[in-house]
C-alpha positions in Angstrom: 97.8 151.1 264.3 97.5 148.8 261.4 99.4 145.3 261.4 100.5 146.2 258.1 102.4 149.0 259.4 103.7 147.5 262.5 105.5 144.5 259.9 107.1 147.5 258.1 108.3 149.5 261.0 109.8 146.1 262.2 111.5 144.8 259.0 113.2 148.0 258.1 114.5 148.8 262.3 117.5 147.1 260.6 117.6 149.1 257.6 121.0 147.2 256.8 119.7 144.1 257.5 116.8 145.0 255.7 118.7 146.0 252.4 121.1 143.2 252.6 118.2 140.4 253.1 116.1 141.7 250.1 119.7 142.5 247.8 119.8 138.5 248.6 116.4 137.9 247.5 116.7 140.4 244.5 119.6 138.5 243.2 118.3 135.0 243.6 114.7 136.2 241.6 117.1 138.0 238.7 118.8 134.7 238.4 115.8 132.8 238.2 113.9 134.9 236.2 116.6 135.2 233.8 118.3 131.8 233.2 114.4 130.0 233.4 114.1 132.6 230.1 117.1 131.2 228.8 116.1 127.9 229.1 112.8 128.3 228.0 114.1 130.1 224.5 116.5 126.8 224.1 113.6 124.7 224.2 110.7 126.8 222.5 111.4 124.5 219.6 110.2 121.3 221.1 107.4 123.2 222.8 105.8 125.4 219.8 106.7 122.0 217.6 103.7 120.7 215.7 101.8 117.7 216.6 101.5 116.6 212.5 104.6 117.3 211.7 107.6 114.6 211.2 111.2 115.4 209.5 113.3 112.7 207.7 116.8 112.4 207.4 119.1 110.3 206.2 119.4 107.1 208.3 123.2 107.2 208.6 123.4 110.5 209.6 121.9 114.2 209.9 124.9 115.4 208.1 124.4 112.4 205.0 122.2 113.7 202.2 119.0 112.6 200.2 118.0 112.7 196.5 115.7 115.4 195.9 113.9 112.4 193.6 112.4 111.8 197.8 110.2 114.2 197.9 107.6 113.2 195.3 107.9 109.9 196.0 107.0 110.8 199.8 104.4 113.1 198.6 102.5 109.8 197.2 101.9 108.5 200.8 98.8 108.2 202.0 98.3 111.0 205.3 100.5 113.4 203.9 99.5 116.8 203.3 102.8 118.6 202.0 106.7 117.8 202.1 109.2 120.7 201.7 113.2 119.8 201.4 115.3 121.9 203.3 119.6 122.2 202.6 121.7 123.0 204.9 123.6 126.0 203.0 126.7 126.5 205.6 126.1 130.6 205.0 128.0 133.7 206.7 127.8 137.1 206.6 131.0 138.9 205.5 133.0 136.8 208.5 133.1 133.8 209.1 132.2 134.6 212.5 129.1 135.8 211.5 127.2 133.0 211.0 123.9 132.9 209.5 121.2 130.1 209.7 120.9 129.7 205.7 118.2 126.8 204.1 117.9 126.0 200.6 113.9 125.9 199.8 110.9 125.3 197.5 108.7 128.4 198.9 105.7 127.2 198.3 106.5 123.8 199.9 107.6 126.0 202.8 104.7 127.6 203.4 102.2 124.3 202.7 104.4 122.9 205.8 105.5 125.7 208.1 102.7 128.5 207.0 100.7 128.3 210.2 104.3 129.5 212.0 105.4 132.1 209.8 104.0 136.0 209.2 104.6 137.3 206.2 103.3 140.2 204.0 101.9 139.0 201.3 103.3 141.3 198.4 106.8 140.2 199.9 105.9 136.7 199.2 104.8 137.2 196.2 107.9 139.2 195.3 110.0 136.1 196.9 108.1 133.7 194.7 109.0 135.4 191.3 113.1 136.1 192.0 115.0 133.3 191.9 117.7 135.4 193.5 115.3 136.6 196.3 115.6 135.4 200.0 113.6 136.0 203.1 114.9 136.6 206.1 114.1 136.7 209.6 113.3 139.4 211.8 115.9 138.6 214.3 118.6 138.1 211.5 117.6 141.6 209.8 117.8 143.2 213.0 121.0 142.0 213.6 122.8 142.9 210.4 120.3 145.5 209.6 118.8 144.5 206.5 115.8 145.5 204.9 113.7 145.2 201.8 115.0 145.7 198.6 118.8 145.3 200.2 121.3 143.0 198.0 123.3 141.2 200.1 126.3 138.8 199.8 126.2 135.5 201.5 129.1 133.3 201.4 129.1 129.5 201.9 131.9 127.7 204.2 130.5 124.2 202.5 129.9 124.8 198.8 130.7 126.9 196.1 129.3 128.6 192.7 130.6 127.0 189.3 132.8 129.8 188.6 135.0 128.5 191.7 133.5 131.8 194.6 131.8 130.6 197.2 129.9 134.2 197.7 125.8 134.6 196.4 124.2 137.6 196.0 120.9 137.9 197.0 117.7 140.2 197.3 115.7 141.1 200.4 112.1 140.4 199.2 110.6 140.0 202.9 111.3 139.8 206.2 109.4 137.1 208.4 107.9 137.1 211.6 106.8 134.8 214.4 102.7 134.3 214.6 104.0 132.7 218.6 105.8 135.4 220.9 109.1 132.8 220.9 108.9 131.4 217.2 112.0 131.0 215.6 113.2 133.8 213.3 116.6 133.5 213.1 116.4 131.9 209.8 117.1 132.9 206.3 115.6 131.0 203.2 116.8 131.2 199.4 115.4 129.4 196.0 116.3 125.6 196.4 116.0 125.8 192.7 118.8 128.5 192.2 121.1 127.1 194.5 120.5 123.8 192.6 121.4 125.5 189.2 124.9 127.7 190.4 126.3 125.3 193.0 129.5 123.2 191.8 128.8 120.0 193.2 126.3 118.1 195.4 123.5 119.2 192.8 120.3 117.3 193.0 120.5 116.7 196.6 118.9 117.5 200.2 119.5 117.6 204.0 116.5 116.8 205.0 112.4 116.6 204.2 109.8 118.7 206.6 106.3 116.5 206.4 103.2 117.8 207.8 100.5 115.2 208.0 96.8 115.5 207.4 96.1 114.0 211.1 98.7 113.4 214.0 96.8 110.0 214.5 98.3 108.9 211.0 102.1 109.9 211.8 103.2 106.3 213.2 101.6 104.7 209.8 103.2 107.2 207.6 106.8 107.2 209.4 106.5 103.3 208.6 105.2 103.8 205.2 107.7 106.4 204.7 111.2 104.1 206.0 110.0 101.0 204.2 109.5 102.6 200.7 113.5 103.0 201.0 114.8 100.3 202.7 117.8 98.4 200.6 118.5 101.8 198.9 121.7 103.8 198.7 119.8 106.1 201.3 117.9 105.0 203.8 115.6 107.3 205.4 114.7 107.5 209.7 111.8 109.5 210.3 110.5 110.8 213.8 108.5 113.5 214.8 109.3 117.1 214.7 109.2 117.4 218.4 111.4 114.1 219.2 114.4 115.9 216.4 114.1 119.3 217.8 114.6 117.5 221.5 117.5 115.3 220.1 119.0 118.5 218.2 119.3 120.8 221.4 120.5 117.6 223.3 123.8 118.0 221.7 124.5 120.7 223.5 124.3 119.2 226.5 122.3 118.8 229.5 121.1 122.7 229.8 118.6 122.7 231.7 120.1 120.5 234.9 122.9 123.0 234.7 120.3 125.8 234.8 118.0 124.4 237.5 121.5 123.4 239.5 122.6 127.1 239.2 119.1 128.1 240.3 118.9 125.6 243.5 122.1 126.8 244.6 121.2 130.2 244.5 117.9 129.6 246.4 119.4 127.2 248.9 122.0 130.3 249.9 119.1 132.4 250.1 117.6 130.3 252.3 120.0 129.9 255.0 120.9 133.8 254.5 116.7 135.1 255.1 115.9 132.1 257.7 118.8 133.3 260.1 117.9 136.8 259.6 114.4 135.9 260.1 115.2 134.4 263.6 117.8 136.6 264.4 115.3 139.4 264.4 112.4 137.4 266.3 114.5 136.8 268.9 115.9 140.1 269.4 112.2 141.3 269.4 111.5 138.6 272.3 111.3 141.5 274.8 108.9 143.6 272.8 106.5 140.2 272.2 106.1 139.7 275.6 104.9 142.9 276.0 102.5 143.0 273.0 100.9 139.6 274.9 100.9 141.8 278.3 99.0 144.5 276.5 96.8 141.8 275.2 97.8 141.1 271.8 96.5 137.8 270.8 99.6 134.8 269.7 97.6 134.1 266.9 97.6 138.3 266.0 101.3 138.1 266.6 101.9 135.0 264.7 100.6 136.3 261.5 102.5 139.4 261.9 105.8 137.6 262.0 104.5 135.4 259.0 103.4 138.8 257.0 107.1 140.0 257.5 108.8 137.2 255.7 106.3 137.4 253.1 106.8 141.0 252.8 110.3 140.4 252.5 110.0 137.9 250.1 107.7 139.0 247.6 109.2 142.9 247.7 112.8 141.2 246.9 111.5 138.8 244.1 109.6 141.0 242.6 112.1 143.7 242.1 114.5 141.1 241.2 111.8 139.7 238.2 111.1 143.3 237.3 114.9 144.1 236.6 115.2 140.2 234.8 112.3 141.5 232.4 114.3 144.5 231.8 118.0 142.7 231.2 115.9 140.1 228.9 114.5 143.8 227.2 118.1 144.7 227.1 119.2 141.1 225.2 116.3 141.3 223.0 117.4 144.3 221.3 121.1 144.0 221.3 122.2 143.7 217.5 124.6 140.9 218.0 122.8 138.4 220.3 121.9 135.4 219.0 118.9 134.4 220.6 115.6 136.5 220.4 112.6 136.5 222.6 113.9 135.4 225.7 110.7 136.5 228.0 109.3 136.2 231.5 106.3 133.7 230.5 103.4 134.0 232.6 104.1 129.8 233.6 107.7 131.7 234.6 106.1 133.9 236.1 103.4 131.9 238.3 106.2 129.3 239.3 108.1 132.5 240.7 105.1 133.4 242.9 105.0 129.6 244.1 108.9 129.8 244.7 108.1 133.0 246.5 105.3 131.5 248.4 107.4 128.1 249.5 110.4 130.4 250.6 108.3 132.6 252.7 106.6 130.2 254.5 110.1 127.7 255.4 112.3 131.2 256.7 109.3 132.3 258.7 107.3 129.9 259.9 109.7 128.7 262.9 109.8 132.2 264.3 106.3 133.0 263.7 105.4 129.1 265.6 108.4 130.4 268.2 106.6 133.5 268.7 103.5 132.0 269.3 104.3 129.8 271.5 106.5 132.0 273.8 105.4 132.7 277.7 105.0 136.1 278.6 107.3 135.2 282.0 109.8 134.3 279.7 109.9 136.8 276.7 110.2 139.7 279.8 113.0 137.4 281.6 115.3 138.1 278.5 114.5 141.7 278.1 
């Protein structure tokens, strides 16, 4: 008889127990797995951030604008390989509830900065290029509304409006973006900075901000400096900081997420602890009888010690695994639901291996007093309570 088999035949003897302890343990791992996704997707911006890229703003203000003039004066800096201005369009789709994460662009400047992140076919772009009434949209945005190329689609503004007084564009669906990173961004829409420029009432000539990519990340200190002192005095001064210090500043706004998350997470874990350690030692020492007797029959302590260990990491690892398999599918379930707003929430393999470490840490605090108990317990005694 195996000790694998002997661990099993003892940790399902309670087949209540059993279920109950690993329900436990399911539902700490779903949690886990699934809000550690969630806070991983808030954050992929800051982590899939370049390390040559910087973004200026107005120094007031994110919400204060800049002259479009900026961009090729900035392009004259030395260590500079491309600048694209971006404009916050304010669009919805239909409602007002439907919001829609709508820039105002040069394409090609686009591409010259954020290229190595977006996938695109190349007949769309090209198509994109050549109508000034064309927009590309991303894949998560599409899916959502279900949109597709060659689609004409409205796209109202709740900040600015057309000349003839409607705040409503029509545009074209000449592509339809993708990630080249598993949790890229692509929940944004892009139009012609150009025709906006032409067919908007007011605020004509003007940006929200400038995307710089650098020729080296070494240079970006001397060109943010270069960059703020060229327009310091001016109507609009400029702050400029790297693309990964914004995006972490940007998501800060909405609070402290990921305390929140990891205090959800501890709580869970710290339940689960009490719940599998006292049904750990509850079980041991109901078994105190039967180890006595396995030491009679000349079962070693060190045999029966591992055997005790093996059952709470039996326990644990069948209970978290389940629990991650049935996060990856909820996450599955999310991904594809037409009106969530955040795509590609998935079980990373770092999620993933910190999991197995959790899993590892938790089996060995619930079982290793029983297993030393059980070790160190006299045969004259373990009979005695029989």
């Amino acid at each position: 008889m195996s000790d694998l088999y002997l661990v099993y035949k003892n940790l399902t003897r309670k087949k209540l127990r059993f279920f109950l302890t690993l329900f436990a343990i399911f539902i700490a791992f779903l949690i886990y797995g699934a809000l550690t996704a969630f806070d991983t997707a808030l954050n992929a911006g800051v982590e899939l951030s370049a390390d040559n890229r910087l973004v200026t703003v107005n120094k007031i203000n994110f919400t204060q604008p800049l002259p479009i003039s900026y961009v090729r004066k900035v392009e004259t800096i030395k260590g500079i390989a491309a600048v694209v201005p971006l404009n916050w369009f304010g669009g919805y789709y239909k409602d007002p509830q439907q919001q829609v994460l709508t820039f105002a662009v040069d394409p090609p400047k686009l591409m010259a900065v954020y290229g190595d992140d977006l996938a695109i076919d190349e007949d769309h772009y090209k198509n994109w290029l050549k109508n000034q009434q064309g927009i590309l949209v991303g894949k998560s945005v599409a899916d959502m509304y279900g949109w597709k190329v060659g689609d004409r689609i409205p796209l109202n503004s709740n900040i600015f409006s057309k000349r003839d007084g409607s705040t409503s564009w029509e545009f074209d669906v000449e592509g339809i973006y993708t990630g080249k990173r598993p949790q890229a961004d692509t929940n944004g829409v892009y139009i012609h900075y150009k025709y906006f420029n032409e067919t908007q009432s007011f605020g004509g000539n003007y940006i929200g901000w400038m995307g710089i990519k650098t020729t080296d990340p070494a240079l970006n200190e001397q060109v943010i400096k270069t960059l703020d002192e060229m327009f310091v005095n001016t109507p609009f001064e400029t702050e400029t900081v790297p693309e990964k210090a914004f995006n972490k500043s940007f998501i800060a706004q909405l609070g402290n997420i990921g305390l929140i998350i990891s205090s959800v997470v501890f709580a869970a874990f710290f339940i689960i602890l009490v719940i599998v350690g006292f049904s750990m030692a509850l079980a041991i020492r109901e078994r105190t009888g039967e180890i006595g007797v396995m030491k009679t029959l000349g079962f070693p302590s060190q045999r029966i010690f591992k055997m005790v260990l093996m059952e709470s990491f039996m326990l644990t690892f069948l209970g978290g695994s389940i629990g991650l398999l049935v996060a990856t599918l909820f996450l599955g379930f999310l991904n594809e639901a037409p009106q969530f707003p955040i795509a590609d929430l998935i079980l990373t393999k770092g999620i993933i291996l910190q999991a197995v470490g959790v899993m590892i840490v938790l089996s060995l605090i619930t079982g290793i007093i029983p297993a030393v108990n059980a070790l160190k317990l006299n045969i004259v005694t373990a009979l005695s309570r029989r």
